[in-house]
Backbone as CSV, one residue per row, in Angstrom:
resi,resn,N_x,N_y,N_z,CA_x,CA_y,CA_z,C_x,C_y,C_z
1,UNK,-7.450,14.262,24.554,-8.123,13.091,25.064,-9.617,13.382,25.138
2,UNK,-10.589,12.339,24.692,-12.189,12.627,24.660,-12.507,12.321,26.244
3,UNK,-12.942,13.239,26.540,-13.917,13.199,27.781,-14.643,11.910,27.979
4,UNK,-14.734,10.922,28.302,-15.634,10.288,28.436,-16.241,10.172,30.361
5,UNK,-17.076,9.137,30.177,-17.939,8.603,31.175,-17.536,7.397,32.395
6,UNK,-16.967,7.928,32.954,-16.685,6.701,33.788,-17.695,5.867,34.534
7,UNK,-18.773,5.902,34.514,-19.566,5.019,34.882,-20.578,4.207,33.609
8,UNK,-20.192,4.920,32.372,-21.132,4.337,30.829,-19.944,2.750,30.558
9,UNK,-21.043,1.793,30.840,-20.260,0.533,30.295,-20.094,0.574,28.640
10,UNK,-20.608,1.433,28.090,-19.920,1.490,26.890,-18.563,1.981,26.144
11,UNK,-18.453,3.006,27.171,-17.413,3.633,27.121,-15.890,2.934,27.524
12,UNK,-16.360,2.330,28.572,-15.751,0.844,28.943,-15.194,-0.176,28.305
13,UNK,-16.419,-0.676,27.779,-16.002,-1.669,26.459,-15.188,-1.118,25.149
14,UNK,-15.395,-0.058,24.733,-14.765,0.576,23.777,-13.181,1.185,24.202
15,UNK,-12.794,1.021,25.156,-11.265,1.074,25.847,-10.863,-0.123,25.906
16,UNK,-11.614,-1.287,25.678,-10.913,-2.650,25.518,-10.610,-2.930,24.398
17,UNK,-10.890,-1.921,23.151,-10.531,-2.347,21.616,-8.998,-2.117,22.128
18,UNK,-8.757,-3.101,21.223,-6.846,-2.965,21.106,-6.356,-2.241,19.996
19,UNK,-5.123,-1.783,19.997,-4.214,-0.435,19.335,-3.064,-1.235,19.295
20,UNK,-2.518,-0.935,17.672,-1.118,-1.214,18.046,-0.301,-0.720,18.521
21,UNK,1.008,-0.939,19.316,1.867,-0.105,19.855,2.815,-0.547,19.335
22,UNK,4.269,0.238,19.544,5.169,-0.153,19.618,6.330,0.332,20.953
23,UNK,7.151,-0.688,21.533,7.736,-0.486,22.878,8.451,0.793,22.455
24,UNK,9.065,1.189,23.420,10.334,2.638,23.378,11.062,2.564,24.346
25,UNK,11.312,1.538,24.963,11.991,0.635,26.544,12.337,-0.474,26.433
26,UNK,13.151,-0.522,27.205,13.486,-1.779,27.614,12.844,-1.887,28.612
27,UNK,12.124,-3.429,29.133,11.762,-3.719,30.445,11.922,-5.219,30.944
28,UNK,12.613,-5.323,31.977,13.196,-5.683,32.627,11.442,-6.747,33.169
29,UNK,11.588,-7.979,33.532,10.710,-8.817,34.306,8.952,-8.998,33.714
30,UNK,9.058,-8.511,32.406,7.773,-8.415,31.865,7.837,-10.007,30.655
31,UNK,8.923,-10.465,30.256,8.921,-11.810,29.452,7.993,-12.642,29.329
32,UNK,7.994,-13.556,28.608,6.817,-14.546,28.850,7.712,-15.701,29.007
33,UNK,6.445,-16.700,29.678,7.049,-18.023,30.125,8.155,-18.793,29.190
34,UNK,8.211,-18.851,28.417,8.371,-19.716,26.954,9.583,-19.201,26.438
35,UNK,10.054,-17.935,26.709,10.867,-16.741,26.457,12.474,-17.403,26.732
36,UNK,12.586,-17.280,28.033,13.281,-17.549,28.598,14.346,-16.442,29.383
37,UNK,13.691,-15.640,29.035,14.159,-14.420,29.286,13.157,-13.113,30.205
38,UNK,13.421,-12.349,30.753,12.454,-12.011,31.257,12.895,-10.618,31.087
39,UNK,13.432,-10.411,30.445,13.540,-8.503,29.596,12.675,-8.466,28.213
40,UNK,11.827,-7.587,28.224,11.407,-7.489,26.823,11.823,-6.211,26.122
41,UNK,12.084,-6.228,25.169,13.399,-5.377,24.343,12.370,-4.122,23.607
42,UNK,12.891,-3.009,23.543,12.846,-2.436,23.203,12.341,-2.072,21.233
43,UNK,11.496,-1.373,20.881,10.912,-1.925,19.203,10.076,-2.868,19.151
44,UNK,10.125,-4.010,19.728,9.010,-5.163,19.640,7.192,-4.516,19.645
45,UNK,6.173,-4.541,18.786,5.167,-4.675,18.639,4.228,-5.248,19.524
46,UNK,3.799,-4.526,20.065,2.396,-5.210,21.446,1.041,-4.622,20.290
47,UNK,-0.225,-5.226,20.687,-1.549,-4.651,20.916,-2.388,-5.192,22.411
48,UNK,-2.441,-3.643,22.237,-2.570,-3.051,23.662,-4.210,-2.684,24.021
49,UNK,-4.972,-2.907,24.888,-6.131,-2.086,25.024,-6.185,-0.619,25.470
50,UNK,-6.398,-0.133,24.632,-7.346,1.523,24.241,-6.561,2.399,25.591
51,UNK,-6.920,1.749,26.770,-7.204,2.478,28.243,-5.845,2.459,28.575
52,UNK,-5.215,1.508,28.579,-3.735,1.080,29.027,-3.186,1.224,28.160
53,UNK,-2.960,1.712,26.620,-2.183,1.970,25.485,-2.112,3.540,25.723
54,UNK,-3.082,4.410,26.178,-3.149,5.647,26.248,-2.565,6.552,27.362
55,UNK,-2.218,5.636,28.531,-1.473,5.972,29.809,-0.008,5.568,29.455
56,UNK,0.231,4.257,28.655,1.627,4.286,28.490,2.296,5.475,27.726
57,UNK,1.444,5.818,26.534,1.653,6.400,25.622,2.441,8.055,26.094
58,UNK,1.196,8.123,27.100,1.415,9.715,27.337,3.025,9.361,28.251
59,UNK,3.143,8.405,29.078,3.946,8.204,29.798,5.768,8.032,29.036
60,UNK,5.337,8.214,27.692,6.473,7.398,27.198,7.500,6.404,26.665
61,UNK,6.334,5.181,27.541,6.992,3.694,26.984,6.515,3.352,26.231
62,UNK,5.620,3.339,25.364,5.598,2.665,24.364,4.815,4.030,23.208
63,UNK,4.427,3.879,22.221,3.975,4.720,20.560,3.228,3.979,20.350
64,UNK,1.748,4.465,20.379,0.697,4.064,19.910,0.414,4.274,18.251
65,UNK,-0.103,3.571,17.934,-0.588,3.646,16.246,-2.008,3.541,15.901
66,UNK,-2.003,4.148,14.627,-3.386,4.363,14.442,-4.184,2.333,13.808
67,UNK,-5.512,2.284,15.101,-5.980,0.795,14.663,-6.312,0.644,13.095
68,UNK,-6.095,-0.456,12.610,-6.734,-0.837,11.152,-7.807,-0.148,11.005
69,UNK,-9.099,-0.509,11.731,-10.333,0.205,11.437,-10.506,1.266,10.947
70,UNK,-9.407,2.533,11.277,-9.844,3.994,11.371,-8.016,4.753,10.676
71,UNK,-7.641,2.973,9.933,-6.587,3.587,8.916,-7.485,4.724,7.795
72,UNK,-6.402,5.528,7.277,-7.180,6.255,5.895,-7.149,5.187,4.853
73,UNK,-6.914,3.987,4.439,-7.770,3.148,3.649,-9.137,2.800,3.704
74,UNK,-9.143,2.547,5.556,-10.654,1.984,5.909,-11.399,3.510,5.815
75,UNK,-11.222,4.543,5.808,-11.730,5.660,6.072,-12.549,5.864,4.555
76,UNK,-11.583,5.732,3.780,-11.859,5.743,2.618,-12.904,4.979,2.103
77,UNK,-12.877,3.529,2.685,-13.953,2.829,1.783,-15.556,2.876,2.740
78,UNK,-15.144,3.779,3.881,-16.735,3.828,5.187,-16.975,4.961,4.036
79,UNK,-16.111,5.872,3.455,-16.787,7.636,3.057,-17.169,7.199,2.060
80,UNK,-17.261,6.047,0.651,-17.463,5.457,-0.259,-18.718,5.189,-0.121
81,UNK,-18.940,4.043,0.979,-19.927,3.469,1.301,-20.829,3.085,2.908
82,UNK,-21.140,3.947,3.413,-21.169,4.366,4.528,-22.103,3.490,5.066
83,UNK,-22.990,3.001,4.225,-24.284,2.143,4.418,-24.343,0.343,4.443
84,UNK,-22.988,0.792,3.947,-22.814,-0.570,3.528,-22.117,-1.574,4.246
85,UNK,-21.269,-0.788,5.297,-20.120,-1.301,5.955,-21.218,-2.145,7.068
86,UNK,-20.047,-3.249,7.856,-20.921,-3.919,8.858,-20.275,-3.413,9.701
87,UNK,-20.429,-2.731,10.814,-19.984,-1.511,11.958,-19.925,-2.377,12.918
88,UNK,-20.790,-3.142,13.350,-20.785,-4.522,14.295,-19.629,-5.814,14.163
89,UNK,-19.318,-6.081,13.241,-18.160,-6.686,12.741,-16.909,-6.142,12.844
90,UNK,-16.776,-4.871,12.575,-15.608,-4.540,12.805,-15.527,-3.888,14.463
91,UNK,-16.093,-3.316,15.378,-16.099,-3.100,16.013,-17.522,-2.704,17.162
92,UNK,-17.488,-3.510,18.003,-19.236,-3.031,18.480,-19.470,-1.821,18.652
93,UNK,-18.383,-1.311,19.523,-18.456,0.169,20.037,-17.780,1.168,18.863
94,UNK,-18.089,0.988,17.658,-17.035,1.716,16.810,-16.807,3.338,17.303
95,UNK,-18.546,3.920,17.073,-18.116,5.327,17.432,-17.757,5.467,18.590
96,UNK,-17.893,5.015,19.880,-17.432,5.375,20.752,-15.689,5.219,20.869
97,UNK,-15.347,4.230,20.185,-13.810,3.722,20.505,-13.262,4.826,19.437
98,UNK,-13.941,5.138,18.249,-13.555,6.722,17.386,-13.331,7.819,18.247
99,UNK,-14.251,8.045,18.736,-14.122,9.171,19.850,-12.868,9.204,20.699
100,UNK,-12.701,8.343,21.201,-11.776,7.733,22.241,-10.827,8.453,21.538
101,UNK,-10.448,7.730,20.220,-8.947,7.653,19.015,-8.894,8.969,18.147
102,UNK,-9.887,10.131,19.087,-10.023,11.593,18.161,-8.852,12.470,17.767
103,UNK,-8.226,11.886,18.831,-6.787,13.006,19.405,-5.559,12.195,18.571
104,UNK,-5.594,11.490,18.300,-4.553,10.797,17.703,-4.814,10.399,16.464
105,UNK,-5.720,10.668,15.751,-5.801,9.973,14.607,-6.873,10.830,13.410
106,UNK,-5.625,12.031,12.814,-6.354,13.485,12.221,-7.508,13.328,11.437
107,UNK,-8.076,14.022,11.500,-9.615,13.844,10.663,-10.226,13.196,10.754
108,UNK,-10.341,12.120,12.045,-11.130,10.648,12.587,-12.714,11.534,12.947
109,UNK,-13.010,12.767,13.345,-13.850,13.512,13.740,-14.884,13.222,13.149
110,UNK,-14.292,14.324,11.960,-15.090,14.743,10.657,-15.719,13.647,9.587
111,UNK,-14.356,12.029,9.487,-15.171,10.677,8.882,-16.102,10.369,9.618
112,UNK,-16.216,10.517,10.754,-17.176,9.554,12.362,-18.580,10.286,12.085
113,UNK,-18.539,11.780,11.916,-19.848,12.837,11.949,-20.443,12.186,10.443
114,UNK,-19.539,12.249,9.106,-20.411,12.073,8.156,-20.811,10.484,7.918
115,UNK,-20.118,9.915,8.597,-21.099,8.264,8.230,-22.099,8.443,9.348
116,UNK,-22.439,9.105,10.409,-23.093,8.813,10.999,-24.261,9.455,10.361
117,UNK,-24.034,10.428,10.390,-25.101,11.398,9.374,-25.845,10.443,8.188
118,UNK,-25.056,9.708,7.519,-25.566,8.797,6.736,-25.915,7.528,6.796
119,UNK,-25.842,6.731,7.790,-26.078,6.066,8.553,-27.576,5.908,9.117
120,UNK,-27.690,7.332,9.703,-28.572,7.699,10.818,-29.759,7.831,10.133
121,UNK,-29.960,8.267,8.645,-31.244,8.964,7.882,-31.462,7.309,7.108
122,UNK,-30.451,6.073,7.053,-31.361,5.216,6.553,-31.977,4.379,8.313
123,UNK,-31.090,4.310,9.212,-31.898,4.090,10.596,-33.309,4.765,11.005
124,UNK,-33.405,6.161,10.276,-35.155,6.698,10.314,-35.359,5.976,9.527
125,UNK,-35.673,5.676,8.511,-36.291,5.684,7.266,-36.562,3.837,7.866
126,UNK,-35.794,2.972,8.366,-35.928,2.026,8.789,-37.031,1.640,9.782
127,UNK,-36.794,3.032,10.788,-37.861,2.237,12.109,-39.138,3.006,11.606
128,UNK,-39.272,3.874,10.482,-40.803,4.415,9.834,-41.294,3.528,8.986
129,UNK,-40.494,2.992,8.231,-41.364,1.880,6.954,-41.400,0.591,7.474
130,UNK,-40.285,0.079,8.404,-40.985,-1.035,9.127,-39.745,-2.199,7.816
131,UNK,-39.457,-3.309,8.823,-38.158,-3.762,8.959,-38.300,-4.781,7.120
132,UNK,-37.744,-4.575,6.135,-37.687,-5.272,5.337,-36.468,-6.242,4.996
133,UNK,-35.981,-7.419,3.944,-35.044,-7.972,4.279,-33.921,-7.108,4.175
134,UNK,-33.722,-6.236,3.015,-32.326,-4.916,3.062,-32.669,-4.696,4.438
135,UNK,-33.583,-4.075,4.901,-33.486,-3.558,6.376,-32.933,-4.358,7.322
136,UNK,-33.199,-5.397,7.543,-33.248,-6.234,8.512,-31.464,-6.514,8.746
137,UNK,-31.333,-6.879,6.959,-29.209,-6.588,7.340,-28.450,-5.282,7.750
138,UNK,-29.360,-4.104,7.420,-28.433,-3.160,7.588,-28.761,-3.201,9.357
139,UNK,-29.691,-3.635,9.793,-29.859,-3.614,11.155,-28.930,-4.426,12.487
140,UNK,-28.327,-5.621,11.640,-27.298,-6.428,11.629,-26.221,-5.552,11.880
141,UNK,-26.049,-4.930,10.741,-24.677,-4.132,11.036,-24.711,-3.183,11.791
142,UNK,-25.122,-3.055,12.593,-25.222,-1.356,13.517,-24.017,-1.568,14.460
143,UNK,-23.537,-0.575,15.100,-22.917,-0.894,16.004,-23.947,-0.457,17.296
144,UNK,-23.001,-0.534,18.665,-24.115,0.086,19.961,-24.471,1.329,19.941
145,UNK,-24.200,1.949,19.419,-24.883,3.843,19.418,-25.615,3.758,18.085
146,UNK,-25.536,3.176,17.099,-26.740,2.842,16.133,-28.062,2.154,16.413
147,UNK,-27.576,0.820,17.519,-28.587,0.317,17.902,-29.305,0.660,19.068
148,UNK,-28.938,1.964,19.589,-29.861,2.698,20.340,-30.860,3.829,19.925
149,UNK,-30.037,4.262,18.963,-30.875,5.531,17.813,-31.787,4.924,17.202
150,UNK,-31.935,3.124,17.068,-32.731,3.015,16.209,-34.009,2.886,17.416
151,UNK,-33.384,1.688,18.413,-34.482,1.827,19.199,-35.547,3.174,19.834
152,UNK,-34.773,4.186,19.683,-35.437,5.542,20.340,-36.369,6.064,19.207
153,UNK,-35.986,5.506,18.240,-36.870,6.182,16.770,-38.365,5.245,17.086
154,UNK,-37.500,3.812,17.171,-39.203,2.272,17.287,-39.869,3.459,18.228
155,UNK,-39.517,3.970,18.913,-40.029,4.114,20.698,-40.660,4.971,19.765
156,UNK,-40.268,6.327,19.142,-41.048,7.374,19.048,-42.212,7.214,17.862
157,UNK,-41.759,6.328,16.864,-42.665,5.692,16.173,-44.220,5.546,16.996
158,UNK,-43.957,4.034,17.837,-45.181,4.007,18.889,-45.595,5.286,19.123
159,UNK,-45.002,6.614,20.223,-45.483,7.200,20.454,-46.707,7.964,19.601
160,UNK,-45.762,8.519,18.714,-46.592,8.824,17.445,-47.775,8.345,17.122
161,UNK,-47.414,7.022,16.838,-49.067,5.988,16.573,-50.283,6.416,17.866
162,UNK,-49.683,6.243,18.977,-50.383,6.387,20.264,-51.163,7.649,20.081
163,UNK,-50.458,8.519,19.883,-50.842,10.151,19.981,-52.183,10.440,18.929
164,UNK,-51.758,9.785,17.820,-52.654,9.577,16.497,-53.874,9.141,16.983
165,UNK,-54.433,7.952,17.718,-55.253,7.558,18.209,-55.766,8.052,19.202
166,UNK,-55.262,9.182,20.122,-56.233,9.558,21.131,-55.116,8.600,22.833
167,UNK,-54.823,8.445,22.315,-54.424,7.107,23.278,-53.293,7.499,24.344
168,UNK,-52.566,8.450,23.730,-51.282,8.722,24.508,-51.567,10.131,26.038
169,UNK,-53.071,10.876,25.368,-53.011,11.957,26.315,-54.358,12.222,26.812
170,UNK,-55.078,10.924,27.663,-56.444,11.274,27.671,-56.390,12.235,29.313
171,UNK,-57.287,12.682,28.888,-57.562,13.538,30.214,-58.859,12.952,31.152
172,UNK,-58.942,12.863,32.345,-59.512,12.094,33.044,-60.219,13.242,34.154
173,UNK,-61.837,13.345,34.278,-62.106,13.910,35.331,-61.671,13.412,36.966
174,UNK,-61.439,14.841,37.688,-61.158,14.479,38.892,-62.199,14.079,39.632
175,UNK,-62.001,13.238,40.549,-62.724,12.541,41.904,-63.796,13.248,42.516
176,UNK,-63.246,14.328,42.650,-64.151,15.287,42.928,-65.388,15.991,43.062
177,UNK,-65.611,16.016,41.370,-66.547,16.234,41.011,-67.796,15.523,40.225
């Protein structure tokens, strides 16, 4: 299980992506209205959120499965084209909800490190040359840990500029004297 943050609302949101499961119980008073029945049987297919799929799981009642997103098809076509994918579309919190899905879903690690890696060097190259229309879509597609790397780059950009000019570190005589 990934360590996470219990107070990072991202980490948060990315436990609300849903997983498929499948039951391994019978349970008794869980039915739906419409049903007419109020046992739900055993084999039947739920999707479940992240947080509550991972407590049943360990618990027994139900078998979690690996989400569409981070099938080895989709794996395949992010390692293809890493730049290309819309990360925001398929999931806001992708890497974080990856992280989450490390333990269960082999080699999810090692795909997550190299798109980011590739990912990450056109996000420099973005907040240095300054936002063009290619740019502007791949900026579209970020997910939330992309769209913070980029902002910290804008930030250091400025700094940079600042520093260049004199601007960022003036030194000021004291009162004193």
């Amino acid at each position: 299980m990934a360590q996470r943050d219990y107070y990072d609302i991202d980490d948060i949101l990315a436990g609300q992506e849903r997983v498929p499961c499948l039951l391994r119980v019978d349970l008794d008073g869980l039915g739906t209205a419409g049903s007419g029945t109020s046992k739900v049987q055993r084999n039947q297919r739920w999707a479940l959120p992240y947080w509550m799929g991972e407590r049943l799981d360990t618990e027994g009642f139900i078998e979690m499965s690996t989400p569409a997103v981070f099938s080895k098809r989709a794996n395949r076509m992010y390692a293809a084209s890493a730049t290309s994918m819309q990360l925001r579309a398929v999931s806001p919190h992708y890497y974080k909800f990856g992280l989450q899905l490390a333990d269960i879903v082999p080699g999810l690690p090692a795909v997550l490190r190299s798109m980011y890696m590739e990912r990450v060097q056109k996000i420099a190259q973005i907040s240095q040359q300054g936002q063009n229309v290619e740019g502007l879509e791949f900026v579209q597609s970020l997910d939330r840990t992309e769209t913070l790397v980029l902002q910290k780059c804008q930030a250091a950009q400025g700094a940079i500029a600042e520093w260049q000019h004199g601007a960022a570190y003036k030194l000021n005589k004291a009162g004193v004297f």
